[in-house]
N, C-alpha and C positions, 0 to 999 in steps of 0.2 A: 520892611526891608532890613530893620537892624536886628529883628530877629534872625531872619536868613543868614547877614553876615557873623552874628556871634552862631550859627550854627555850622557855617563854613570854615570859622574859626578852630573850631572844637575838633571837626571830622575831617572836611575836604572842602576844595572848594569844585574840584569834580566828581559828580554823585559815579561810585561805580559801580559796573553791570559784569556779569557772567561771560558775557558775549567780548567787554571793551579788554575782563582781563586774561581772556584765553586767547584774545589776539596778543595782549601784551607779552605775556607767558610765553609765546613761539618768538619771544625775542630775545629770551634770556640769552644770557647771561645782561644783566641791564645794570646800569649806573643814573642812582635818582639823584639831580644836583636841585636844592631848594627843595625837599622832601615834605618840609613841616612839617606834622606831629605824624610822618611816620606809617599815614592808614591806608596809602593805595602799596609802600613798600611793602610793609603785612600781610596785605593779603596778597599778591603776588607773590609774596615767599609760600604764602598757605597752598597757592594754585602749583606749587612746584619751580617759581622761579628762582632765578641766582640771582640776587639785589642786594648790590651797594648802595646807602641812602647817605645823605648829604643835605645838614641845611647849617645855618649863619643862626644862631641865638636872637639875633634882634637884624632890624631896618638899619642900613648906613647910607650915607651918604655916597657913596664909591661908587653905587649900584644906580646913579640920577648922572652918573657923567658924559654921557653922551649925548644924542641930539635931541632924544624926547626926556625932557624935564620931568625931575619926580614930581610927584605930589606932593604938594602944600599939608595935606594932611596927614602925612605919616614926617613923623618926628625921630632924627637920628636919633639911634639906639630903643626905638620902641618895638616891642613883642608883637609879632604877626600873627603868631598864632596859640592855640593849646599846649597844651603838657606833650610830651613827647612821647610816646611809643619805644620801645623796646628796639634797638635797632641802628638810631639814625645818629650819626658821629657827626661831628664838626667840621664844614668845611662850605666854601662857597663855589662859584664859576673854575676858581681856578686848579678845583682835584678833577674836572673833565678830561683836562690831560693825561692823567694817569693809568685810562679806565679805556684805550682808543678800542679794545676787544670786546666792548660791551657797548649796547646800548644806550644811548641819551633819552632818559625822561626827563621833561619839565613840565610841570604843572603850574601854570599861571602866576610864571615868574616875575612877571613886569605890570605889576598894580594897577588897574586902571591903564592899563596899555599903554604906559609912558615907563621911563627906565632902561635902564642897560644891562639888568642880573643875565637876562636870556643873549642877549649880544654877546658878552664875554662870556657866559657858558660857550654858545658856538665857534667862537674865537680860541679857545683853548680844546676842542675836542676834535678827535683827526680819524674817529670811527668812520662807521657807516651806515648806522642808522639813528633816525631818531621818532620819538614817541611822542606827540607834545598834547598835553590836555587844555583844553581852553577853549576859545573863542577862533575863530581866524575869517580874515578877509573876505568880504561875501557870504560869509555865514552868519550874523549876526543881526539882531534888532535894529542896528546902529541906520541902514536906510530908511526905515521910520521913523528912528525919536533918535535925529540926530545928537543930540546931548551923550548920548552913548559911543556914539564914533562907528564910521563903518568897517573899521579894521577891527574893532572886538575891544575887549576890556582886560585879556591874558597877556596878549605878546604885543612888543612895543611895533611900530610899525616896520623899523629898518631889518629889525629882526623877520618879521614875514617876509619881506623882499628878500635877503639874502639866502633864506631858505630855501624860497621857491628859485633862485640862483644856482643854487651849488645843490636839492635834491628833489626828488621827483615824489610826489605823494602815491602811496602806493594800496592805503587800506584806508577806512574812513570809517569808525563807529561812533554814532548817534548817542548821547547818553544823556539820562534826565535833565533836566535843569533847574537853577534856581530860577526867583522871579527875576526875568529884565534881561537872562542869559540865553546864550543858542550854544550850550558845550560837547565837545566830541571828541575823543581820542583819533589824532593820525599820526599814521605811519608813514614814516618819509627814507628814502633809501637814497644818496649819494650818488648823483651821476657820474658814471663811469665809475663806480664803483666793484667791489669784488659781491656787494649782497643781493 
């Protein structure tokens, strides 16, 4: 397992496919908030997309303040991930705002499905779509080895609820996984929206 996670560290923590990122690609023009080292924004520029990436240097405290408590094991100001890629600027939840004509990607913003990075990304973005890689409700291991949760290990919970609130899932691609994960890109479109 700590192999996995120092290799998710390094790369992704969603393994990508042809299939997850030619669906992504028909979203551009796309804004990645929490990008880390940069390697699903890369190659989505390689597929021909327009992507802004965005991720925070280190773990804060900011990002535990709402209703599902961070983790005990990640230590304000500690490194989440790898060396960074070519690309990805400085910035957390709160450049969503600025991007409402693109696309929302996050990729397994909320550690252990606790935190609030993906809350306040949606909280600050007024687009209409979004892309989220991870885990989600019902899709996960989490009904067999409870210890994992059955809302997943990417998005905190309040954050699925309110998605499934305000958009309507529209695509759903399958992609590999590490051990202990069930991960997938979806596409979710803003009810009553213009997309």
């Amino acid at each position: 397992m700590q192999e996995s996670e120092a290799i998710r560290a390094k790369w992704s923590w969603s393994v990508p496919t042809h299939a997850a990122l030619a669906a992504a690609s028909r979203c551009s023009p796309i804004v990645e908030i929490g990008a880390g080292n940069g390697h699903w924004a890369n190659l989505l520029r390689k597929c021909g997309a327009d992507v802004v990436a965005y991720d925070t240097p280190c773990w804060s405290g900011a990002y535990a303040a709402d209703e599902e408590a961070s983790p005990a094991s990640i230590a304000d100001g500690a490194k989440l991930m790898g060396k960074r890629e070519e690309g990805v600027e400085e910035g957390g939840p709160e450049r969503a705002a600025e991007h409402p004509a693109r696309a929302l990607l996050l990729s397994w913003p909320d550690y252990q499905g606790r935190g609030s990075y993906s809350t306040q990304c949606l909280a600050a973005y007024t687009g209409e779509t979004l892309l989220l890689l991870g885990e989600w409700r019902g899709r996960t291991l989490g009904s067999s080895t409870p210890e994992l949760g059955e809302d997943g290990q990417a998005f905190a919970p309040g954050f699925q609820r309110a998605v499934e609130a305000q958009f309507e899932l529209s695509e759903e691609h399958r992609l590999p996984s590490w051990p202990l994960f069930v991960d997938s890109l979806t596409i979710w479109r803003r009810r009553g929206g213009l997309a």
